[in-house]
C-alpha positions in Angstrom: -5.5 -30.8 10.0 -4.5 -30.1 6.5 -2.6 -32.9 4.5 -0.8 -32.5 1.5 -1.5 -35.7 -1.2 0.9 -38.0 -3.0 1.1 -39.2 -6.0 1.1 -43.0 -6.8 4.3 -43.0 -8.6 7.6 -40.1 -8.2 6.1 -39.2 -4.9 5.9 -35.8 -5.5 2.5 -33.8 -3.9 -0.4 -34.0 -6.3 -4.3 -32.1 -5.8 -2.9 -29.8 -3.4 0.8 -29.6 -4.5 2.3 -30.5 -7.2 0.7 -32.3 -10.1 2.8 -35.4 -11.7 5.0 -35.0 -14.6 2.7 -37.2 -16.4 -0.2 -34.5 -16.5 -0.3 -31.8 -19.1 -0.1 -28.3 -19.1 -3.1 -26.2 -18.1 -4.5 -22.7 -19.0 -3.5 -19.5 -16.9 -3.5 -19.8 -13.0 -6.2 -19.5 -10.6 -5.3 -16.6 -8.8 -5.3 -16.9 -5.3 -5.5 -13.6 -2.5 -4.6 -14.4 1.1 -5.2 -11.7 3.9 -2.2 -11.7 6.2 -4.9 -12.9 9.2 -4.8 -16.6 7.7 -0.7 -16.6 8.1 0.3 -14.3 11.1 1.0 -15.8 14.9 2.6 -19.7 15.0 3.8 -21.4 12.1 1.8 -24.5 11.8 -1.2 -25.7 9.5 -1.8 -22.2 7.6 2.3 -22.7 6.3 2.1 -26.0 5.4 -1.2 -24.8 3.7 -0.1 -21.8 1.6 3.5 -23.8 1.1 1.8 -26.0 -1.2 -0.2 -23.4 -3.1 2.4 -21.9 -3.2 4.1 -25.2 -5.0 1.0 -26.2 -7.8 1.7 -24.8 -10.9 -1.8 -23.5 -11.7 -2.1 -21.4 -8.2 -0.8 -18.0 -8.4 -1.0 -17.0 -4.9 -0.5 -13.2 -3.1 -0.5 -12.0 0.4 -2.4 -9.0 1.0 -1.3 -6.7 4.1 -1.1 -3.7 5.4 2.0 -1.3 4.5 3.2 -1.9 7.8 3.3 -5.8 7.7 5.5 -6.0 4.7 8.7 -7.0 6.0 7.3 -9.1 9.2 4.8 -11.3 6.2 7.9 -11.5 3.6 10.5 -12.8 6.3 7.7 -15.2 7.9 7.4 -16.9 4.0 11.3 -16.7 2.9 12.1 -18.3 6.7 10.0 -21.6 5.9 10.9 -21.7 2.9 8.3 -20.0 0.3 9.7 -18.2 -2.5 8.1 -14.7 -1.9 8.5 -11.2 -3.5 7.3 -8.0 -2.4 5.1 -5.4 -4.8 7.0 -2.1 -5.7 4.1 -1.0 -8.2 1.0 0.6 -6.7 -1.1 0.7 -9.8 -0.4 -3.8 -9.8 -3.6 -5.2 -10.8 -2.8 -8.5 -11.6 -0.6 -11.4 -10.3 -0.6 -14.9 -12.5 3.3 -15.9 -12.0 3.5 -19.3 -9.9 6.6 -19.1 -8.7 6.7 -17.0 -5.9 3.9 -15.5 -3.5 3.7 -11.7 -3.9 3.2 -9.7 -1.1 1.5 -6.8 -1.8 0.2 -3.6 0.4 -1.8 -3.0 -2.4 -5.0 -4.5 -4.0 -4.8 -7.1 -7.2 -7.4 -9.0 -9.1 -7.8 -12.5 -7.4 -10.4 -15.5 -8.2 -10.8 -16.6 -4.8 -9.8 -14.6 -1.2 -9.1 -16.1 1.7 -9.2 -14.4 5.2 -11.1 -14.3 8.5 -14.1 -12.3 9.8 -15.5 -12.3 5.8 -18.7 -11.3 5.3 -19.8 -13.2 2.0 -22.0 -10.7 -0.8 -24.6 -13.8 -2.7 -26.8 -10.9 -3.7 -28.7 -9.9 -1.0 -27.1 -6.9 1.1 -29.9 -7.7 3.7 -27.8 -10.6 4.7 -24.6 -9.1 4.7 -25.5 -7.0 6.8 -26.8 -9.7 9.4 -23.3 -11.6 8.8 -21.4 -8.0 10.0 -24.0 -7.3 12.8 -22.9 -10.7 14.0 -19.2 -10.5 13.6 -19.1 -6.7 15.2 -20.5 -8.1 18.3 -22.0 -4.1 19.1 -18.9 -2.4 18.8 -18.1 0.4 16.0 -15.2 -2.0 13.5 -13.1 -1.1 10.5 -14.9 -2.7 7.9 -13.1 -3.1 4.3 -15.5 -3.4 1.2 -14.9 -4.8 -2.4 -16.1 -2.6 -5.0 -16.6 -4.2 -8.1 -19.6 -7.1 -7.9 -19.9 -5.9 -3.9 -21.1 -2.3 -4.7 -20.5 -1.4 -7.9 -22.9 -3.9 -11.0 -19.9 -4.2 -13.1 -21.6 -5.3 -16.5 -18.2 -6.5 -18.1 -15.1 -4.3 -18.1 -16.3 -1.6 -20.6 -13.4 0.1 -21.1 -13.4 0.7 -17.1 -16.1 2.7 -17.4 -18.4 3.5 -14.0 -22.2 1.8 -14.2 -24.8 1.2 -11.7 -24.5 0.6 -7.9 -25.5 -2.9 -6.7 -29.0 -2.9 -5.8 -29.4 -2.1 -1.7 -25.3 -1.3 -1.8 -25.8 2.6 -1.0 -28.0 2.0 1.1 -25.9 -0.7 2.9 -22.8 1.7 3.1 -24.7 4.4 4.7 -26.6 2.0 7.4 -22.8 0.9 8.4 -21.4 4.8 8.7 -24.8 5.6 10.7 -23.9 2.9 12.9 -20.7 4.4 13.7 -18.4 1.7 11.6 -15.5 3.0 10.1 -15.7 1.8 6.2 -13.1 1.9 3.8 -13.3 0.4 0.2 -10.4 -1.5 -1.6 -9.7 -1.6 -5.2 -7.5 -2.8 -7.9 -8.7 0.1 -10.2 -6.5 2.0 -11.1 -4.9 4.9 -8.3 -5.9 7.5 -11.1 -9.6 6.5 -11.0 -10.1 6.4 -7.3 -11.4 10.5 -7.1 -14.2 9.3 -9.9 -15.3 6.4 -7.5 -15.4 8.3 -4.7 -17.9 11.3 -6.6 -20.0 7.9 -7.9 -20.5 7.4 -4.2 -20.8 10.9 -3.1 -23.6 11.0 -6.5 -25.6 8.1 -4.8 -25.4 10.4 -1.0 -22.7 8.5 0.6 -19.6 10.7 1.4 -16.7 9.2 0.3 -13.0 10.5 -0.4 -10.0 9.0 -2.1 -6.7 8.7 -0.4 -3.5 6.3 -1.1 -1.3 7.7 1.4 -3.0 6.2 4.5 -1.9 3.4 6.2 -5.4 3.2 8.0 -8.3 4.6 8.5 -10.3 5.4 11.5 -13.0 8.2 10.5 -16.8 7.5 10.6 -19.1 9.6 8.3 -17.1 9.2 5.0 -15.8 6.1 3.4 -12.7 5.7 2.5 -11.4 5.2 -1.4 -8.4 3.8 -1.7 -6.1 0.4 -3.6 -4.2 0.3 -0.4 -4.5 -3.0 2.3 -5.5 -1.1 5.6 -6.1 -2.7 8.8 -9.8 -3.8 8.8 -12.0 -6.0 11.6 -14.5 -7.3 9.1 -14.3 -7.7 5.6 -17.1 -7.8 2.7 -16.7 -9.8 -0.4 -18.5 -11.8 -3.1 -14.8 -14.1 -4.2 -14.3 -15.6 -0.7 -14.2 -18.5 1.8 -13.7 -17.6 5.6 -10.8 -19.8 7.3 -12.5 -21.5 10.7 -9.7 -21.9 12.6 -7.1 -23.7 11.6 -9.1 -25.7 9.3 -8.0 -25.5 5.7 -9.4 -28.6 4.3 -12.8 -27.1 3.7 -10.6 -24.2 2.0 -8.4 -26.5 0.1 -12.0 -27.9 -1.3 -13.2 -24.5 -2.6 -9.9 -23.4 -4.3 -10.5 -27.0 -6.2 -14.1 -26.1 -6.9 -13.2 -22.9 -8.4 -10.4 -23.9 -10.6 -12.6 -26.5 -12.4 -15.3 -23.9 -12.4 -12.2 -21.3 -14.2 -11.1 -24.3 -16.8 -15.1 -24.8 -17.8 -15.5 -21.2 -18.3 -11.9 -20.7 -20.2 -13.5 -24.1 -22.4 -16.4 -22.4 -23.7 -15.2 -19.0 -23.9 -12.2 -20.7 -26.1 -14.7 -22.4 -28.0 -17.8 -20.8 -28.0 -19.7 -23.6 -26.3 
């Protein structure tokens, strides 16, 4: 079960809360995406969890849901106690304040995701498609999809610019729709450029259309475009760490892997080292 640490001296939580007075200021936040399947059902572990993300001053932590889940996600944080805010701007890409969780029906820019049912991307779409084989269990699933780094070889921003599909990810997308899955693929690119990603798919033979008016989407034979947070079974990223349970230590030990990993890379981008 998840435990919060103490400092030596004040008291106050430290590592997984709140760092001592004594410590000094840090660069921007790690930003931190929760799907709504790691906090919905019985208060227990997961709040306790996401309370003291929500607490450390170098976390920046959203809740991503469906449309539908707004209000039942935001009254389940406010009621225990985290400061929460819901997201009234569609086109939100980012999220770095620390004081409050956002809870957002639409897709922003996170370091790490957290959910359940992930199907991890390393670079070999082979694989991901054993992990969702396994996790669909036979049966036709909504399936959500990253774009950038998943399927599209983003190459640095570029202006936002379009460049080359991930090796195997066309493929990959049309195997899933052939096996009568129901795909849809989540960005926080801009609502303007979802038509352009959709003809980038439909140029590499897989129909696609874009659509931010849905609030899910249960079609086979076309995948979906949109920045929305629909419903989905199974979920395929490259940023992520699948909650087992009620286990969030093993989580917990990630999110600390990856903000050391953020602070080396802001070190030698700062410095040129």
């Amino acid at each position: 079960m998840f435990q919060p640490k103490r400092s030596r001296g004040d008291g106050r939580l430290t590592g997984l809360g709140r760092y001592a007075a004594t410590d000094p200021p840090r660069p921007r936040a790690l930003t931190i995406g929760l799907r709504a399947n790691t906090i919905t059902g019985p208060p227990g572990p997961s709040l306790e969890a996401i309370r003291h993300l929500a607490e450390h001053p170098e976390y920046a932590v959203h809740v991503l849901t469906p449309r539908t889940q707004i209000d039942d996600v935001l009254t389940l944080l406010t009621t225990h106690g985290i400061p929460a805010e819901a997201n009234t701007d569609p086109d939100r890409q980012f999220w770095n304040e620390t004081a409050a969780v956002l809870v957002t029906d639409s897709v922003v820019q996170g370091d790490i995701r957290i959910g359940r049912g992930i199907a991890i991307y390393q670079g070999d779409w082979q694989q991901t498609l054993h992990q969702l084989v396994t996790y669909a269990d036979g049966k036709p699933r909504q399936i959500l999809s990253r774009y950038d780094g998943v399927i599209h070889d983003r190459q640095g921003w570029q202006e936002g610019h379009l460049q080359e599909a991930v090796a195997g990810a066309p493929e990959a997308l049309r195997a899933l729709l052939d096996a009568g899955h129901m795909v849809h693929i989540s960005t926080q690119r801009s609502v303007a450029q979802l038509p352009e990603i959709a003809r980038w798919l439909a140029a590499r033979n897989v129909p696609a259309e874009a659509d931010i008016d849905l609030d899910t989407w249960g079609r086979t034979g076309t995948v979906l475009v949109t920045s929305r947070v629909l419903p989905a079974d199974m979920e395929i990223e490259n940023r992520a760490v699948n909650l087992a349970g009620g286990d969030w230590e093993p989580v917990m030990e990630e999110i600390r892997r990856r903000r050391i990993a953020l602070l080396e890379h802001l070190t030698r981008r700062d410095t040129g080292k």
